[in-house]
N, C-alpha and C positions, 0 to 999 in steps of 0.2 A: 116583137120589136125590142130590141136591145137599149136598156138605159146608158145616156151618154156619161164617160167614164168620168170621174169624178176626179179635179183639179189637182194638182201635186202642193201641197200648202209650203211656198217660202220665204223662210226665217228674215227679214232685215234686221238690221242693226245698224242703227248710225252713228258715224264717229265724228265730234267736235273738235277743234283745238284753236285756241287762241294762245299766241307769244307773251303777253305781256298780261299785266293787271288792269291797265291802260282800258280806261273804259267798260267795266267788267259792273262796276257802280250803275250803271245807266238800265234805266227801266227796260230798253229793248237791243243785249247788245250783242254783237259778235257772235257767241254761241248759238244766242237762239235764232240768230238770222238763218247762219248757217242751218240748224236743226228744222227750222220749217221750212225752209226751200225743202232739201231731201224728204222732208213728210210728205209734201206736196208731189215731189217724182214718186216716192212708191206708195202712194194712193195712184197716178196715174198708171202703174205696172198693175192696178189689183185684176184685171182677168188674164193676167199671166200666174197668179197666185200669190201675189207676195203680201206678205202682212208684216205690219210695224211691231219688233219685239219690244216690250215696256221697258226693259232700261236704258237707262239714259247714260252714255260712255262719253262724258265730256272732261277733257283737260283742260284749265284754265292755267296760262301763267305757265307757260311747259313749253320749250324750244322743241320744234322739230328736226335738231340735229343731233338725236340719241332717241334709242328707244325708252328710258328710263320716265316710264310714265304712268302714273295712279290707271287712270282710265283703258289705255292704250294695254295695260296685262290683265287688266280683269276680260277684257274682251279678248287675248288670245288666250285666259283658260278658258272661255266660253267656247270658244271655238273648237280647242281641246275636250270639250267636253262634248260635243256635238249639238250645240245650242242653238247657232245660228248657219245659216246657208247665203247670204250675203252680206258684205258689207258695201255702206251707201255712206259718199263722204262729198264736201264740196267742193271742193279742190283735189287733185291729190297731192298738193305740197301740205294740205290738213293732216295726211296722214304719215308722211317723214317728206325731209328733205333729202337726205342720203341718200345715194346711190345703192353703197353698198348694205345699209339697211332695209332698204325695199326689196334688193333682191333676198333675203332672208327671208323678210315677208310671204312672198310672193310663193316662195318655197315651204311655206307652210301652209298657205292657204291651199295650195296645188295640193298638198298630201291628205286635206279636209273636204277636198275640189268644195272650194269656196270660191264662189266668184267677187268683183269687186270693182264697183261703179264711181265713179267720178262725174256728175250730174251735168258738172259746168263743161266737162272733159269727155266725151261719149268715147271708151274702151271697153274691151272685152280682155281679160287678162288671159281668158282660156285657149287664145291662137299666141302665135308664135309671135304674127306679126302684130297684134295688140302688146307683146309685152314687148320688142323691139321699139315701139312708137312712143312708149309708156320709159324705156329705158335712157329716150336720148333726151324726152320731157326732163325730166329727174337729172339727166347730165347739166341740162343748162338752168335749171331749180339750182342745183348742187352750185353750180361755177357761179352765179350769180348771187348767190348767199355769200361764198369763199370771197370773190370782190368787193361786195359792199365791205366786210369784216376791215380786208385789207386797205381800203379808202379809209375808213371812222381810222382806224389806230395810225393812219399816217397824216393822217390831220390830227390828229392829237399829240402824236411825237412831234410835227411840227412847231404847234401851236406850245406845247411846253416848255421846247425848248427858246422860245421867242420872251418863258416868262407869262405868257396869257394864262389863263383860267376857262378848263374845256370843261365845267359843267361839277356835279355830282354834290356832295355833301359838302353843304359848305364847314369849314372848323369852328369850334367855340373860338371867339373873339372878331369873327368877320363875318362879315352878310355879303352875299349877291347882287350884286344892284350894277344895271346894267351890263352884266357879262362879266364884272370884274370883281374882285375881291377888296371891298372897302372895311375900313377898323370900326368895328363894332366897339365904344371908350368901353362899355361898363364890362363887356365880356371880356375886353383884352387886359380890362385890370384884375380879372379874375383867371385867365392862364400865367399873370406874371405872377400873384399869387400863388399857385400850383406850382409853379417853378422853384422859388424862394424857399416856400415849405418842403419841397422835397428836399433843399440842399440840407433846413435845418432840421428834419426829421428821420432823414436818412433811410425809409425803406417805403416802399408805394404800399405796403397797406395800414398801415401808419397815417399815411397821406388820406388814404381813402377813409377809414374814422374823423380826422382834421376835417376834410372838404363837408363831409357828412354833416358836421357840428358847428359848421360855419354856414351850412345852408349855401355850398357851389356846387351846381349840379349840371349837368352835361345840357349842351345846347338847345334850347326849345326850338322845336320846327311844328308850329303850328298851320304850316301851308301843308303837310301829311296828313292826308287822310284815310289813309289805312295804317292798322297796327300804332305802333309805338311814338308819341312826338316829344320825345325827348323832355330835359325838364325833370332827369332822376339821376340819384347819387350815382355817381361814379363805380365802375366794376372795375375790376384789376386791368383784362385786358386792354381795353380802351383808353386807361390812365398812361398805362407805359407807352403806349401807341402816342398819346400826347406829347411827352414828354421827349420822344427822339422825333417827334415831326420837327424838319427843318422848314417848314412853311412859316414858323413862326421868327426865321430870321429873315424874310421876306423872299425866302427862295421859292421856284418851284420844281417839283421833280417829275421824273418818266427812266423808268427801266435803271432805277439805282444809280443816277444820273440830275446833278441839281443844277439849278440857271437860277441866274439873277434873276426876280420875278418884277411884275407890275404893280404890285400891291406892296404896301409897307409894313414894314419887321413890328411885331410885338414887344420880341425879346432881345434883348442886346446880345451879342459875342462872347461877352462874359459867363455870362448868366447862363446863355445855353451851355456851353465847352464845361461849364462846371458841373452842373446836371447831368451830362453824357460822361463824365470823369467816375463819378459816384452811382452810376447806373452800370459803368463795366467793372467798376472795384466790390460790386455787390454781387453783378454775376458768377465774378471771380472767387469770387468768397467762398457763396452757395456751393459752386463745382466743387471747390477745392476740400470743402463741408463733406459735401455728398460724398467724395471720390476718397476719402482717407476717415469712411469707416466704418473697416474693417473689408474697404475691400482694394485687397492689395494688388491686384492687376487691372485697375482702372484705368482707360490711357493706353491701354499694352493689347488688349485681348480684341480679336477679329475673328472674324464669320469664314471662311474659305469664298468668298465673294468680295473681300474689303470691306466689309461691314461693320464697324465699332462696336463691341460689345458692352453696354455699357450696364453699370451694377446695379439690381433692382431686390426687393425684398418684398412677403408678405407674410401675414401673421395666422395661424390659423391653430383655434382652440389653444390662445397663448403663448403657441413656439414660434419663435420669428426664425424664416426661412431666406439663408440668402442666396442670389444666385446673377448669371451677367444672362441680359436677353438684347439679341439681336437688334440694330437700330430702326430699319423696316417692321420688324413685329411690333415693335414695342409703337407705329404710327398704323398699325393696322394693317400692314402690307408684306403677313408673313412669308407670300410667292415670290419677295425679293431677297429675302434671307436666304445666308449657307444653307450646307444640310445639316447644320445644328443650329437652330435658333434660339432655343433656351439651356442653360447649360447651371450645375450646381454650384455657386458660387467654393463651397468647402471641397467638393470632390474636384473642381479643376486647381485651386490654389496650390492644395496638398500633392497633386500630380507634378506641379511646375516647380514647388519648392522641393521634392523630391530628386525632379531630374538636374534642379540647375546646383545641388548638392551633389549629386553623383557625378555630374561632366564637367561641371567648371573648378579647376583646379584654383585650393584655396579660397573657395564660397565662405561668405560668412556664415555664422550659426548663432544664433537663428537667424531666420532672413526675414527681415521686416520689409514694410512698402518702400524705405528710402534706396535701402541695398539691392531691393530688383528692380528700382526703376535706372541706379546707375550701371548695374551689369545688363542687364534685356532692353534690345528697342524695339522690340514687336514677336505679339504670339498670334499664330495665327490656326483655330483650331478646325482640323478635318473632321470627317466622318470618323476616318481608322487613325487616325495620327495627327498630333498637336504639334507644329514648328515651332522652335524658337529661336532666333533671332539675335543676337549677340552684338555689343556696341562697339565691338571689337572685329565686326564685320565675318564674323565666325558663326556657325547656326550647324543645330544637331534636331531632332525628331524623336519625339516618344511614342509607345502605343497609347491607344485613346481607349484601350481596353486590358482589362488586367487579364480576364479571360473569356472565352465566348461567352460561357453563361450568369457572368453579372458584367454586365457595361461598367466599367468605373465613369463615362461621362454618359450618362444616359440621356434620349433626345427627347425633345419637341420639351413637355410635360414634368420635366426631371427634378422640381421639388417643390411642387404645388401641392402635388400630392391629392388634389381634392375632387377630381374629378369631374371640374364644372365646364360646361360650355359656355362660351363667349356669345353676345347677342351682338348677330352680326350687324345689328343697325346703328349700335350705337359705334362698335368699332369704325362702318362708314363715316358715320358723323366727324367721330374724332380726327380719322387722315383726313379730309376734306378740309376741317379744320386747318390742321398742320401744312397744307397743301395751299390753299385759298391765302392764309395770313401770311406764310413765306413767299407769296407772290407779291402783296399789299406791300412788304416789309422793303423789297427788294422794287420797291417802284415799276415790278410790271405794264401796272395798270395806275391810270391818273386818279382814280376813287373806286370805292367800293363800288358805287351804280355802276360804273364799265364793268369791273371783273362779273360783276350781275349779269350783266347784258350776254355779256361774253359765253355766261355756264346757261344763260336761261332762265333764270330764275327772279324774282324779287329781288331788288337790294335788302328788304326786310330780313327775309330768310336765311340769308348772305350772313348781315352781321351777326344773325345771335346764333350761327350756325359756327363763326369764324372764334366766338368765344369759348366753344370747345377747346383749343388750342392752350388756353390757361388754364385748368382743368389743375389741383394740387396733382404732385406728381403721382406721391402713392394713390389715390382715385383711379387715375391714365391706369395703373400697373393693375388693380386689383378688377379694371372693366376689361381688360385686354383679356387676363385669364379667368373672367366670367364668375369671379367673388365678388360680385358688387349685389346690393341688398335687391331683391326684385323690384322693389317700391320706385327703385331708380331707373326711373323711364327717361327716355328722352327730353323730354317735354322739360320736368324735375331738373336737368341739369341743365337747362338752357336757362330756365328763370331761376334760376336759386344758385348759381357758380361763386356771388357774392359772399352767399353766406357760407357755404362749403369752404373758400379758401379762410374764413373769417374761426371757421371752427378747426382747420387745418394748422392754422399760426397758435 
C-alpha cells in the first residue's frame, strides 16, 4: 500500500492598505479588519495547503494610485526572491487602483506564477477570462477614483471663486468656525506685527530672530493629533509663505487666481503692496548678488533643451570650484537636462570670451559681465558645439572641444572632481519639494491638506517634506553632487532647516 502523497505547502501573504491616517488611532481599525478576514479565508484553504507567511505587508496612509509604496516593494522583492506563492488581499482596489499598474503587476506575478485572491472578489488571475473580468473591475475602480478627483476640485474651484472657505489649514490670525474664516483679535494682531517688522527689518531671517524674541510663533492646532500642533518659532519657509498670502487682504485664491473672500482683511493695501515691494527688491538683490560673482554668463547660458544654466560653485579641500548646472539637475531631475548638465564655469567663459574676441569685430578687451551682456543675448551650449547669439540678431558657433582627446567642456561631472554619489532620496525629497511648493505658490490647490489628498499622503508629511524647497542654496548644490556630510540624512534636514539657513547667514 502506497503512502498518500504528501501536500504541496503554499506560501500566503497578505496585503493591507489603507488611504488616509484617518482612523488608524483606533484599537481595532481598517488594516486589521482587512488582515483577519484574509487569515480567516486562508485558514479555510488550509487542506489545499496554504499557510499564513509571518510578515505583515501593510501600507498605512499610501494612495492606491502609484506603486510607490513601503510595504507594496518589500513584497515584490519577496516575490522576487521566491518567498511567497500567493497573494491574499481584501479588495483588489487594496492592492492598486490603476489600470495600467495592475497590468504590470499581474505581469510579474505571471513570470513568478503567483496567483492572487481577492476574498471579497472570487478571481483567478491564471485564465484569461479571470484577468479580462479583473481588468474591466479596475477600468471602473480607475474611472470612479478619476471622477470623484474631478467633482472635489470643481467644487472647490467653485466655492473659491464665490470667496467661501473649502476646508484645510486654517492661517495664523483666523479660526474655522462654522465653515468660514472668522478674525482670530490676538493672532491677527500678531501677522500685523510680522508684517511691520518685516518692512522695518528688511530681511525674513532677521524677522525670524525678531518673532523668536518676542515669543510669535506659528499657529497652535491643538485639534491635531498626530505629529506637530504647531505653537513653534517660525522657519524661513513658512515666514515668506505668510508674508505674500493675499488671504490676509481678505481675498481668496485657486489656481493663481484671487476673489474677493467672505472673511475680513487683517492687513491693509498698504501695508501689504509694501511688504511685496521689499520682498521683490530683496529677491532682486540676492539674483543680482549671486549672478555678478564672478560669473559672467549668468542670464546668457542654456542647456540645448532651453534650460537656464545657472552659476553654482563648491569648495573642496579649500579650492573653490565654479561652474553653470543645468536648471532640472540642479531640482533633481537630471533626465530633463541637455546633453551637458554641468558645465566648468572657467572652461566655458574662457571659450566664449575667446570666440566673441575673435568674431566680433571691435570686441572690447577685456570683456567683463557688462560688455557681454550688451553684445550676447543668448548661448546656448551643445554636445560638439556652443551657439552664440548676437543682439544684433547675428549668431556664429564654436567647437565645444579643442581636440578629441581633452574635451575643453567636459560633461555631466566637470569640476567636482570628487567623485561622490548623490543619495537619491534626498535628491526625491528636494524636487518634490520644488514641485509641491510651486503648486501651493501658484494656487493650484486651496491648502496644503488638498495637495495632500491629491499626492496621497498626510498633510504632515507634505509640509515638512515642502520645507525642502528653502534649503540655503549652497546645501541644494553640494546634496545634488553627493558632498553633503553623511550625518545629513533626511530626517536631519527636515527638523533642523532652521538652524542650517541660521548658520548659513
Amino acid at each position: 500500500m502506497t503512502a498518500p502523497a504528501k501536500k504541496k505547502v503554499i506560501r500566503c501573504a497578505i496585503y493591507t492598505r489603507k488611504s488616509t491616517e484617518h482612523g488608524l488611532e483606533l484599537e481595532f481599525n481598517s488594516l486589521q479588519a482587512q488582515r483577519e478576514a484574509c487569515e480567516a479565508y486562508v485558514k479555510s484553504q488550509a487542506h489545499e495547503g496554504w499557510v499564513l507567511l509571518p510578515t505583515k505587508y501593510d501600507d498605512a496612509a499610501y494612495s492606491g494610485g502609484n506603486l510607490d509604496r513601503p510595504a507594496l516593494k518589500q513584497l515584490l522583492k519577496d516575490i522576487e526572491h521566491g518567498k511567497v506563492d500567493v497573494i491574499v488581499v481584501y479588495k483588489i482596489d487594496r492592492l492598486t487602483r490603476s489600470l495600467a499598474d495592475f497590468a504590470k503587476l499581474v505581469e510579474q506575478f505571471d513570470a513568478k506564477s503567483i496567483s492572487f485572491v481577492a476574498i471579497t472578489q472570487q478571481f483567478n488571475t491564471t485564465t484569461s477570462m479571470g484577468r479580462l473580468t479583473l481588468n474591466v473591475l479596475l477600468s471602473f475602480a480607475q474611472f470612479e477614483r478619476e471622477l470623484s478627483s474631478e467633482r472635489v476640485r470643481d467644487k472647490i474651484a467653485a466655492s473659491r471663486r464665490k470667496g467661501k472657505w473649502t476646508g484645510g489649514s486654517v492661517p495664523l490670525g483666523y479660526d474655522a468656525i462654522d465653515k468660514k474664516l472668522v478674525v482670530n483679535k490676538a493672532e491677527a494682531e500678531n501677522v500685523r506685527k510680522i508684517f511691520t517688522r518685516y518692512l522695518e527689518l528688511g530681511t525674513i531671517l532677521k524677522l525670524q530672530d525678531d518673532l523668536k524674541a518676542k515669543r510669535i510663533f506659528s499657529k497652535l492646532r491643538p485639534e491635531l493629533k498626530v505629529g506637530a500642533q504647531g505653537g513653534v518659532p517660525f522657519t524661513y519657509g513658512p515666514l515668506a509663505y505668510l508674508l505674500r498670502n493675499r488671504i490676509y487682504l481678505g481675498e481668496m485664491g485657486h489656481k493663481g487666481k484671487w476673489f474677493s473672500g467672505e472673511h475680513k482683511a487683517i492687513v491693509d493695501h498698504g501695508l501689504f503692496d509694501g511688504v511685496q515691494a521689499a520682498l521683490d527688491a530683496n529677491a532682486v538683490e540676492r539674483a543680482s548678488s549671486s549672478t555678478n560673482q564672478g560669473a559672467l554668463l549668468a542670464g546668457l547660458l542654456y542647456d540645448d533643451r532651453g534650460n537656464r544654466m545657472t552659476p553654482s560653485f563648491s569648495i573642496k579641500s579649500g579650492v573653490r570650484y565654479r561652474f553653470y548646472v543645468s536648471a532640472p539637475a540642479l531640482r533633481g531631475r537630471k533626465a530633463e537636462a541637455g546633453t551637458i548638465a554641468r558645465v566648468s564655469a572657467a572652461e566655458i567663459e574662457a571659450l566664449i570670451i575667446d570666440g566673441i574676441q575673435n568674431e566680433v569685430e571691435n570686441a572690447p578687451r577685456p570683456l567683463n559681465r557688462e560688455a557681454v551682456n550688451a553684445l550676447v543675448s543668448r548661448i546656448v551650449l551643445h554636445k560638439a558645439k556652443v551657439t552664440i547669439s548676437l543682439r544684433d540678431d547675428s549668431a556664429f558657433s564654436l567647437p565645444s572641444q579643442a581636440d578629441r582627446h581633452r574635451p575643453l567642456i567636459e560633461i555631466d561631472e566637470c569640476a567636482s572632481g570628487t567623485g561622490a554619489t548623490p543619495n537619491p532620496a534626498l535628491l526625491q525629497a528636494i524636487a518634490r519639494a520644488h514641485g509641491w511648493f510651486e503648486k501651493l505658490a501658484k494656487g493650484e490647490y486651496a491648502s496644503v491638506e488638498a495637495l495632500a489628498a491629491e499626492e496621497g499622503i498626510h498633510p504632515k508629511v507634505l509640509r515638512k517634506t515642502v520645507a525642502l524647497a528653502f534649503l540655503p542654496p549652497d546645501l541644494t548644490t553640494s546634496i545634488i553632487k553627493g558632498e553633503q556630510p553623511q550625518s545629513m540624512t533626511l530626517r536631519f534636514l527636515v527638523e533642523d532647516m532652521g538652524l542650517l539657513w541660521h548658520a548659513a547667514g
